[in-house]
N, CA, C and O atoms as a GROMACS GRO file, in nm:
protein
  444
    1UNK      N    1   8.557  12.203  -8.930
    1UNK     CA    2   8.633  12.134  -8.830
    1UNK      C    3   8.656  11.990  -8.876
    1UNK      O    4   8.564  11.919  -8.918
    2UNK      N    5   8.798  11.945  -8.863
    2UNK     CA    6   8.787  11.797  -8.883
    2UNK      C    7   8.840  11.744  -8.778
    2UNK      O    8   8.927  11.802  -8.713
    3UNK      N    9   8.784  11.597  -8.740
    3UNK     CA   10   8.865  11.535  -8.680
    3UNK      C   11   8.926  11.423  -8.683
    3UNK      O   12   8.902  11.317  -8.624
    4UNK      N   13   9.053  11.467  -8.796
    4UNK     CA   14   9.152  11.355  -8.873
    4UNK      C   15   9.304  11.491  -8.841
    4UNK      O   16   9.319  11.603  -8.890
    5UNK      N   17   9.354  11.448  -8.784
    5UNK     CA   18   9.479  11.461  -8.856
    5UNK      C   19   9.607  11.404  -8.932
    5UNK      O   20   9.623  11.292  -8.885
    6UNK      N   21   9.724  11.436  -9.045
    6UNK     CA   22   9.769  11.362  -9.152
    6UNK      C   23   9.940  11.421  -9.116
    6UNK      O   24   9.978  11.526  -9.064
    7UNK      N   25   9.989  11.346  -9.149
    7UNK     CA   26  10.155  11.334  -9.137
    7UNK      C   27  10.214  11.218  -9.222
    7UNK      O   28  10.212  11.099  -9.189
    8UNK      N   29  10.269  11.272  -9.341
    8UNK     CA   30  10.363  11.132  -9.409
    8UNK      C   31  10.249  11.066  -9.474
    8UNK      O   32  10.256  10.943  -9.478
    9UNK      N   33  10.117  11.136  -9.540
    9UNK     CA   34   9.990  11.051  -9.596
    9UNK      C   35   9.955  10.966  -9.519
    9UNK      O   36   9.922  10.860  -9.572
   10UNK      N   37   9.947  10.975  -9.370
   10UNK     CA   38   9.886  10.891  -9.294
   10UNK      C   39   9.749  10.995  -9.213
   10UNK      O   40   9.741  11.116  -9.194
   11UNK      N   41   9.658  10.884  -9.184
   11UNK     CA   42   9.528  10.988  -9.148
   11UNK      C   43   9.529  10.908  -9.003
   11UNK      O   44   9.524  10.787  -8.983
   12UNK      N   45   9.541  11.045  -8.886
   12UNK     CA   46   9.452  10.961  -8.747
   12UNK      C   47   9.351  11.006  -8.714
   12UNK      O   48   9.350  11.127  -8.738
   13UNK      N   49   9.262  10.972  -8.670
   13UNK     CA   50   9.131  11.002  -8.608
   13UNK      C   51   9.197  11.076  -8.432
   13UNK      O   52   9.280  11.035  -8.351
   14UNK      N   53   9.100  11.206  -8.436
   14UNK     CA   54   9.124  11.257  -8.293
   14UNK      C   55   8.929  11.273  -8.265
   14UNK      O   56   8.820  11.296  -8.318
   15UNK      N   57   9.016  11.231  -8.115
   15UNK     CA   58   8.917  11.249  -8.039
   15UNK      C   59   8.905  11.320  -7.885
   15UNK      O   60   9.008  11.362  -7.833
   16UNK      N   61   8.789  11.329  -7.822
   16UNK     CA   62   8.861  11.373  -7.708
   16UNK      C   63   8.748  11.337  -7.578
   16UNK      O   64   8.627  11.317  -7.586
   17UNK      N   65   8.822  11.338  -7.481
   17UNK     CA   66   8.811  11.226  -7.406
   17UNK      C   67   8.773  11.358  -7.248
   17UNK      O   68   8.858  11.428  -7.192
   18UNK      N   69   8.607  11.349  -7.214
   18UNK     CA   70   8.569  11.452  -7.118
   18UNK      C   71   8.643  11.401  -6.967
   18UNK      O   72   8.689  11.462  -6.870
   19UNK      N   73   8.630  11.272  -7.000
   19UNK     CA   74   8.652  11.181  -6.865
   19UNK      C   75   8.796  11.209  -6.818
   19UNK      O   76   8.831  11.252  -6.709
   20UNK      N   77   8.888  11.168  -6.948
   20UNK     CA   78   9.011  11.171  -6.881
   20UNK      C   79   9.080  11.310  -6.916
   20UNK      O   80   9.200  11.330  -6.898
   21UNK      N   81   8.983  11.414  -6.974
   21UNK     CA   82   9.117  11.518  -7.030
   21UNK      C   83   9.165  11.511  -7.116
   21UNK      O   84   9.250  11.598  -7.139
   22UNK      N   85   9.147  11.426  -7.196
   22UNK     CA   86   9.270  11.439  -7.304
   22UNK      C   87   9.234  11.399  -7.420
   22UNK      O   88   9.125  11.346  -7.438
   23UNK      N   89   9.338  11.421  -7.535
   23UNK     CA   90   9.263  11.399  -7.711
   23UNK      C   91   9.332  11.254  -7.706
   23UNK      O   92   9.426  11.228  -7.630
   24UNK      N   93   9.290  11.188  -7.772
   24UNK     CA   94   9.338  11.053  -7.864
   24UNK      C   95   9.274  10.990  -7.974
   24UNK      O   96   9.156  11.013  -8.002
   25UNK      N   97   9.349  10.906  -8.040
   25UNK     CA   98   9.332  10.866  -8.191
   25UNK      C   99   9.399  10.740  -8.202
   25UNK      O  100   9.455  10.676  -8.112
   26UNK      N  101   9.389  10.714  -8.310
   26UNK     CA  102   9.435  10.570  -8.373
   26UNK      C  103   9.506  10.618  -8.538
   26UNK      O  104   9.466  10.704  -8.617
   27UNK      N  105   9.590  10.550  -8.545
   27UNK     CA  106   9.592  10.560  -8.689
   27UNK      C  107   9.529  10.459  -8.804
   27UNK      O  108   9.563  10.344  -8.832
   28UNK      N  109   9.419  10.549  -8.865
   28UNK     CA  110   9.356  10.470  -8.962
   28UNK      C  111   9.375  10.386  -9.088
   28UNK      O  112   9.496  10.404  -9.095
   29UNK      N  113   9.349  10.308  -9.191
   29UNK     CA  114   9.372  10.308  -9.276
   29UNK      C  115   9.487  10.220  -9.275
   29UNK      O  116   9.558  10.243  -9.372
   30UNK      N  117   9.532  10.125  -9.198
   30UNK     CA  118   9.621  10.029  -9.139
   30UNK      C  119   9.539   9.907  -9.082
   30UNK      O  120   9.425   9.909  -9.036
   31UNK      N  121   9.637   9.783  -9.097
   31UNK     CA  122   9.622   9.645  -9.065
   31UNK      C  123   9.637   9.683  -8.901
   31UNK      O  124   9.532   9.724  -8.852
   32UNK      N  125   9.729   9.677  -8.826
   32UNK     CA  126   9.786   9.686  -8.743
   32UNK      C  127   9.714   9.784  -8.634
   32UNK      O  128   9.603   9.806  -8.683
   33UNK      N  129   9.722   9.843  -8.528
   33UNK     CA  130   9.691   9.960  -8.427
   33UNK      C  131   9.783  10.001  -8.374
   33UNK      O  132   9.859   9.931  -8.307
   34UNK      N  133   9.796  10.132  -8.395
   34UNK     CA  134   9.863  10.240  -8.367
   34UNK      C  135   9.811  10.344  -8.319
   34UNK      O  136   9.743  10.409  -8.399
   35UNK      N  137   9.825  10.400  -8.165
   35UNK     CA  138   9.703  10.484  -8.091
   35UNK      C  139   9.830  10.579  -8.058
   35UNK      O  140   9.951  10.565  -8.075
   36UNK      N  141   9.737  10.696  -7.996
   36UNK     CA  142   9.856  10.774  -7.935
   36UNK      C  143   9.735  10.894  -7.872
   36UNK      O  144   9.618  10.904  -7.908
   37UNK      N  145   9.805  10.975  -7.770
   37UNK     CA  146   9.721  11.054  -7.676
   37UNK      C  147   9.791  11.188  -7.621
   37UNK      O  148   9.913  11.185  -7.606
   38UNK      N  149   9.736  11.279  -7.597
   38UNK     CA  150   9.780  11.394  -7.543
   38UNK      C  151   9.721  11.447  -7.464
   38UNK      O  152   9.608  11.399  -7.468
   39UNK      N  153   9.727  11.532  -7.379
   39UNK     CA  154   9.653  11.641  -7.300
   39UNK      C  155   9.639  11.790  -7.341
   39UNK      O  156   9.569  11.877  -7.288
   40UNK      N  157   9.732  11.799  -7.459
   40UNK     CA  158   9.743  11.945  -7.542
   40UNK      C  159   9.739  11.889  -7.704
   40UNK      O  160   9.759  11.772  -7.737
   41UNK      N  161   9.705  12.018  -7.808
   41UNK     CA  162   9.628  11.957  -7.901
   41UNK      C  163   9.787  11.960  -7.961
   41UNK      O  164   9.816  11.851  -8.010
   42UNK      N  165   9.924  12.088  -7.969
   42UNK     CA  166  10.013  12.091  -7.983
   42UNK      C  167  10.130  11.896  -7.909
   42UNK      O  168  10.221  11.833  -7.961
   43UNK      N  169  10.064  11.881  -7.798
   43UNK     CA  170  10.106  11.708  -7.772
   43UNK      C  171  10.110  11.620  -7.874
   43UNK      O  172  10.201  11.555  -7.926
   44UNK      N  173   9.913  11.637  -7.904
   44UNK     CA  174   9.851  11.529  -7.982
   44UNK      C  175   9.945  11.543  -8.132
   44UNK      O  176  10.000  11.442  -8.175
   45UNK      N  177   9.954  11.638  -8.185
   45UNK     CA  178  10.023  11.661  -8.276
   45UNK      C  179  10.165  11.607  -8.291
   45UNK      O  180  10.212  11.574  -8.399
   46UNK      N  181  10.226  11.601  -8.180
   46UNK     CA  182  10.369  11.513  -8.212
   46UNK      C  183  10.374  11.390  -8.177
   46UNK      O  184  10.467  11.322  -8.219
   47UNK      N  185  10.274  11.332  -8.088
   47UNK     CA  186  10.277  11.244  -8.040
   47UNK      C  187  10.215  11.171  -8.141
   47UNK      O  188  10.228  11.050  -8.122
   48UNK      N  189  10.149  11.201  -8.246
   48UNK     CA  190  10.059  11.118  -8.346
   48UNK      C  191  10.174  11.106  -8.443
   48UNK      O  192  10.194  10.992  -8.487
   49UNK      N  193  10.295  11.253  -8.506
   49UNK     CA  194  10.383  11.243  -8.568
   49UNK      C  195  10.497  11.154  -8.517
   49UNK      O  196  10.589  11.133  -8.596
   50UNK      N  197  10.503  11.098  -8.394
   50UNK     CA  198  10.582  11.015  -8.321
   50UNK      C  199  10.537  10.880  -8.418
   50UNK      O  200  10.598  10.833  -8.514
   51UNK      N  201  10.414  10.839  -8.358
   51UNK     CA  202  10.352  10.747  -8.399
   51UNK      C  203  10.361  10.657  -8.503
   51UNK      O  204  10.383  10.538  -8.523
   52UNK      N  205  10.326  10.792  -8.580
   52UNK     CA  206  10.378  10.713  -8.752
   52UNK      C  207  10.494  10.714  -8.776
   52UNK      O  208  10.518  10.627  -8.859
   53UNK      N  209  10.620  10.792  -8.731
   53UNK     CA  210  10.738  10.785  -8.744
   53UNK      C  211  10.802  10.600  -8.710
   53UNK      O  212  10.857  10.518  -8.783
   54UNK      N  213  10.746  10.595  -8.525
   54UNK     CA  214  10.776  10.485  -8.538
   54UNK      C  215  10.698  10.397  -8.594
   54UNK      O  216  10.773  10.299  -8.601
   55UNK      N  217  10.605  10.369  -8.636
   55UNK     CA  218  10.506  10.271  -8.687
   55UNK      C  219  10.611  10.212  -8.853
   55UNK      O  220  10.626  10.104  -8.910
   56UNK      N  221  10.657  10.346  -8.875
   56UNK     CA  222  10.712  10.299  -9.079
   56UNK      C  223  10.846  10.245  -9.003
   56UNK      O  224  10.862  10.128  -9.038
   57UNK      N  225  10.924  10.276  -8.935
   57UNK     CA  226  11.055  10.252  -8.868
   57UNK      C  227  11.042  10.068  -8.839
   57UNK      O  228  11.116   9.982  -8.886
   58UNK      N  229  10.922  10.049  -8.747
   58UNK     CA  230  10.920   9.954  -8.685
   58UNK      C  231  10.874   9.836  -8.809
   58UNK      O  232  10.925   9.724  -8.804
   59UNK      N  233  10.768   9.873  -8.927
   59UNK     CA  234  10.729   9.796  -9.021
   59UNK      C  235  10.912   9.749  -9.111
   59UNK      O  236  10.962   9.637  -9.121
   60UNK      N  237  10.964   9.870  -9.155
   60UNK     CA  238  11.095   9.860  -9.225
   60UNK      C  239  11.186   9.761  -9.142
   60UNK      O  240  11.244   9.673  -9.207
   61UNK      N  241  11.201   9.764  -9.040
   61UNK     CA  242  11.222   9.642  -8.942
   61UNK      C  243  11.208   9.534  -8.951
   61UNK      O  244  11.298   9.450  -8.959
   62UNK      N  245  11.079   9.514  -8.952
   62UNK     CA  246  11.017   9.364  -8.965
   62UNK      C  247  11.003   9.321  -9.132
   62UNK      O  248  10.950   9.212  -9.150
   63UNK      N  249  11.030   9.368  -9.212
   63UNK     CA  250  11.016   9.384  -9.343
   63UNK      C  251  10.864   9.380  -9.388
   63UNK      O  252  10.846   9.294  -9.474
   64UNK      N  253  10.753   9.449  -9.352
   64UNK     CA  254  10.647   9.406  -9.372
   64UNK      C  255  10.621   9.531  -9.454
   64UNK      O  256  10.712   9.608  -9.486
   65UNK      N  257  10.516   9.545  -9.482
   65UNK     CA  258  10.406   9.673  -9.559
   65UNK      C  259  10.361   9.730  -9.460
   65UNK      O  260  10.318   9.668  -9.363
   66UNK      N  261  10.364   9.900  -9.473
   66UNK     CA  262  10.312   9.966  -9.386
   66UNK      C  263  10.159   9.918  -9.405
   66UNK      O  264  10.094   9.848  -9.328
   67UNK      N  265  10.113   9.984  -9.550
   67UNK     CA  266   9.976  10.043  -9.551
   67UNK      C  267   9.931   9.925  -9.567
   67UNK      O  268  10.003   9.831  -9.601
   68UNK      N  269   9.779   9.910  -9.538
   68UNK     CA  270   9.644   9.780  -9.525
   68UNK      C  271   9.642   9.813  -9.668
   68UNK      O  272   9.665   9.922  -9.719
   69UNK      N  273   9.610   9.704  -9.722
   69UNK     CA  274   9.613   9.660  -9.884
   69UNK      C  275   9.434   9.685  -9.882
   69UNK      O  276   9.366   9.655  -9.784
   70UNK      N  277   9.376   9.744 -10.006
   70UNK     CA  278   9.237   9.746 -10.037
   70UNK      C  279   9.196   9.649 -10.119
   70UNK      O  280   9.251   9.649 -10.229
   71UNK      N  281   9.089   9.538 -10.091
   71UNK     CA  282   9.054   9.477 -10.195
   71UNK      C  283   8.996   9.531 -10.318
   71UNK      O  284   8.989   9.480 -10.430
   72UNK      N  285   8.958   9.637 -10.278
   72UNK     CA  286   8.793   9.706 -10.386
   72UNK      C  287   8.692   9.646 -10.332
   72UNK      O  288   8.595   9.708 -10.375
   73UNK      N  289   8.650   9.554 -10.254
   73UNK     CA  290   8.588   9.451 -10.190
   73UNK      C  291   8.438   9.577 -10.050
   73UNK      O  292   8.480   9.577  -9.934
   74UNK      N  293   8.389   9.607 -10.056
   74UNK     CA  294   8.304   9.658  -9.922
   74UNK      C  295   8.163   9.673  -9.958
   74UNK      O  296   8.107   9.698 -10.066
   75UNK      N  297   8.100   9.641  -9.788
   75UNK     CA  298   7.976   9.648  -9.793
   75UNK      C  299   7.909   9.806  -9.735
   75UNK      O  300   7.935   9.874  -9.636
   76UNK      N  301   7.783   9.827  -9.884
   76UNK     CA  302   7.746   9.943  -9.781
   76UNK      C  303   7.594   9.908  -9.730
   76UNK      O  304   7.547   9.799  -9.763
   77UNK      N  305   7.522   9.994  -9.656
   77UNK     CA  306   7.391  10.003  -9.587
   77UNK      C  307   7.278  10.099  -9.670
   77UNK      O  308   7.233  10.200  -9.616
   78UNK      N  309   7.244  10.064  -9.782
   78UNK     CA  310   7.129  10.192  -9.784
   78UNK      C  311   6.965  10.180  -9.784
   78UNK      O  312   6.905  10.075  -9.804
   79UNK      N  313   6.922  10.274  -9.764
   79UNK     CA  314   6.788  10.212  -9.820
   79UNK      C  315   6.753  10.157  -9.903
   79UNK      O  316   6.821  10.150 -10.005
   80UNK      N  317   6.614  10.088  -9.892
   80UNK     CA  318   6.566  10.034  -9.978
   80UNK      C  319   6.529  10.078 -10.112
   80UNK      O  320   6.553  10.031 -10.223
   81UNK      N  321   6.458  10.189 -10.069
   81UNK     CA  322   6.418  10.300 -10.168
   81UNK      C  323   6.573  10.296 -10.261
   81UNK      O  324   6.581  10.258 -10.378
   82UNK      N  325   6.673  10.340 -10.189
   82UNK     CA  326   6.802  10.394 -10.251
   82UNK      C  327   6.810  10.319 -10.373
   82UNK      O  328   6.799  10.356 -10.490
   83UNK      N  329   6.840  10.161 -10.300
   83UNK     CA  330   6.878  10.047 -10.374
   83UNK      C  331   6.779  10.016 -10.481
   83UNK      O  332   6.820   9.960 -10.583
   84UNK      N  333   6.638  10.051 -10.468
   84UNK     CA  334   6.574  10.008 -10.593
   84UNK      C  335   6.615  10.102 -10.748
   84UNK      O  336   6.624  10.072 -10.867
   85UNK      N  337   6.632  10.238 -10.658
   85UNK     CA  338   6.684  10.363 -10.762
   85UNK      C  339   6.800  10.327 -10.816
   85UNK      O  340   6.808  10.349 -10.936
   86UNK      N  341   6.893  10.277 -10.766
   86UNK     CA  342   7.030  10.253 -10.832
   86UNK      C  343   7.008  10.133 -10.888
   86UNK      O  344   7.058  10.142 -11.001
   87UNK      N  345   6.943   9.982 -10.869
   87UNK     CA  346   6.936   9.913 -10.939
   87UNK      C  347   6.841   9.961 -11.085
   87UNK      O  348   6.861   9.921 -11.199
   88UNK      N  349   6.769  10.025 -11.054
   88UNK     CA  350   6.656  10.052 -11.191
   88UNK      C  351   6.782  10.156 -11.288
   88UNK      O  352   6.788  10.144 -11.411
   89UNK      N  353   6.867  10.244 -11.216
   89UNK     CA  354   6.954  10.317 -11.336
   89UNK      C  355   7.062  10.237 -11.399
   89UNK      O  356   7.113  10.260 -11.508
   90UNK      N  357   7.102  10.112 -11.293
   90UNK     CA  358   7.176  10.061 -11.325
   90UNK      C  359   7.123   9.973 -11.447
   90UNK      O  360   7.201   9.939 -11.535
   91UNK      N  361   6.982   9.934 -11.450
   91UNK     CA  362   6.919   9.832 -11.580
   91UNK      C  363   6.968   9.893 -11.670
   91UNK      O  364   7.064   9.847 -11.732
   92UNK      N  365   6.916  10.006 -11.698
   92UNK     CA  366   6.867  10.159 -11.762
   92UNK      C  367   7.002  10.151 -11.856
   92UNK      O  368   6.988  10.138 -11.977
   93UNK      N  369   7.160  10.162 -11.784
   93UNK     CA  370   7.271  10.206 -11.862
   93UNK      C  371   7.305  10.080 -11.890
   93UNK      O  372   7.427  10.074 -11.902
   94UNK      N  373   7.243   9.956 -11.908
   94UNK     CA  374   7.342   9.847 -11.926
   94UNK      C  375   7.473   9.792 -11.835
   94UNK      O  376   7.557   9.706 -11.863
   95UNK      N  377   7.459   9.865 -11.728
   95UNK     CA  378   7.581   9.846 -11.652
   95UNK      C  379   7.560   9.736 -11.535
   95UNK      O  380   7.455   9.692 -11.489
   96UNK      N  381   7.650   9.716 -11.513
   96UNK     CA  382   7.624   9.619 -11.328
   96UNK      C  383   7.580   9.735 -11.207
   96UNK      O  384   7.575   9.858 -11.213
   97UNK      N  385   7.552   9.641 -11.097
   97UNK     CA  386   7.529   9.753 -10.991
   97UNK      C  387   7.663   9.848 -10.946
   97UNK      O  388   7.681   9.969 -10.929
   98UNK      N  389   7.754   9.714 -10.935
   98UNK     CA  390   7.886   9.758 -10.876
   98UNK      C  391   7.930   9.848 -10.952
   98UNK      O  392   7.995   9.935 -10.893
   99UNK      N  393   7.913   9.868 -11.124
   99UNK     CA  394   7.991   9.972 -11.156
   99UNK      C  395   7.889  10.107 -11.160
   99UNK      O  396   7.931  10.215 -11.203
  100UNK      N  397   7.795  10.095 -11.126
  100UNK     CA  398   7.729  10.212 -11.082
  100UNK      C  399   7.770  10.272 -10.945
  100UNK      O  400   7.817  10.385 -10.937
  101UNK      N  401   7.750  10.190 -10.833
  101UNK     CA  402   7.845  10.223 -10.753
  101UNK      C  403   7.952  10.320 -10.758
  101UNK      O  404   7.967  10.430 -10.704
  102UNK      N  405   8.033  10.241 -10.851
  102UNK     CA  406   8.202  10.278 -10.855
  102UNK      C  407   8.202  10.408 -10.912
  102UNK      O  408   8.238  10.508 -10.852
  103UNK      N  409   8.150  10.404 -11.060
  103UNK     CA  410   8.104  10.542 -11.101
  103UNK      C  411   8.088  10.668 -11.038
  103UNK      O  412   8.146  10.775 -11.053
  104UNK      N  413   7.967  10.617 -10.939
  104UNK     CA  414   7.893  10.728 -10.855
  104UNK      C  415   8.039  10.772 -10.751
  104UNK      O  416   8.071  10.886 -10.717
  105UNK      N  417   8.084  10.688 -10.730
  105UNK     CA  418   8.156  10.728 -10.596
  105UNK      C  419   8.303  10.831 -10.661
  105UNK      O  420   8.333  10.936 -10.603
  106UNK      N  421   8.364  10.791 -10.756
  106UNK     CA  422   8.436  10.866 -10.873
  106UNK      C  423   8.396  10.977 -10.888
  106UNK      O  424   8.466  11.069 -10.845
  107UNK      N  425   8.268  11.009 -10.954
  107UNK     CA  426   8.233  11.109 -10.996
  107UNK      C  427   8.243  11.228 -10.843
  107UNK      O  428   8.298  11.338 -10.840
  108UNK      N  429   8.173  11.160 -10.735
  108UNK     CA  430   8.140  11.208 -10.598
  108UNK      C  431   8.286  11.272 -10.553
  108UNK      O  432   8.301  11.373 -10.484
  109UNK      N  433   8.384  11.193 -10.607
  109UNK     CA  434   8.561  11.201 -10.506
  109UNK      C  435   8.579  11.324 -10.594
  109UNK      O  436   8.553  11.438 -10.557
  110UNK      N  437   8.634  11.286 -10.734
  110UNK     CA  438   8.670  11.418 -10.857
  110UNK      C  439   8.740  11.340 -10.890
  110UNK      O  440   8.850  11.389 -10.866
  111UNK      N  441   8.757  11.225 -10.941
  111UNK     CA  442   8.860  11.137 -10.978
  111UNK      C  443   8.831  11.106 -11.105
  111UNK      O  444   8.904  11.028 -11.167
   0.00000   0.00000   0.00000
């Protein structure tokens, strides 16, 4: 089960909502917010393809960039334990932490 759906390489997060009935999401992976909602999952589905329709419409408009630019730049949380293991392999290969990191996460994607 996931709960992302994608239109035009855009990813939204669904969710669903006991209180009010209904699914909603945001579209991720963007500067900006872009939400959208349904009461049927067939709704949520056009109403999210609405979404991004107008979202690229409305950016081409304003002349801006759809997609949020990535620095390479992020922080993660791990243990301690974790972090001593990856710094000690990282001594180990001569490498920095970060490109152990980067490595690991490569190897992890299939990239």
């Amino acid at each position: 089960m996931s709960n992302t759906i994608e239109h035009k390489g855009y990813i939204g997060s669904v969710e669903y909502s006991n209180e009010d009935k209904c699914f909603f999401g945001k579209l991720e992976m963007i500067d900006d917010l872009v939400t959208f909602e349904a009461d049927t999952v067939k709704g949520l589905e056009k109403n999210f393809q609405d979404s991004v329709d107008d979202y690229l419409s409305t950016c081409k408009k304003l002349g801006i960039e759809a997609q949020k630019t990535y620095k390479g730049i992020f922080n993660i949380r791990i243990s301690p334990k974790l972090h001593k293991m990856a710094y000690q392999r990282a001594l180990k290969n001569n490498i920095s932490l970060n490109a152990l990191v980067g490595k690991s996460l490569e190897e992890y994607i299939g990239h």
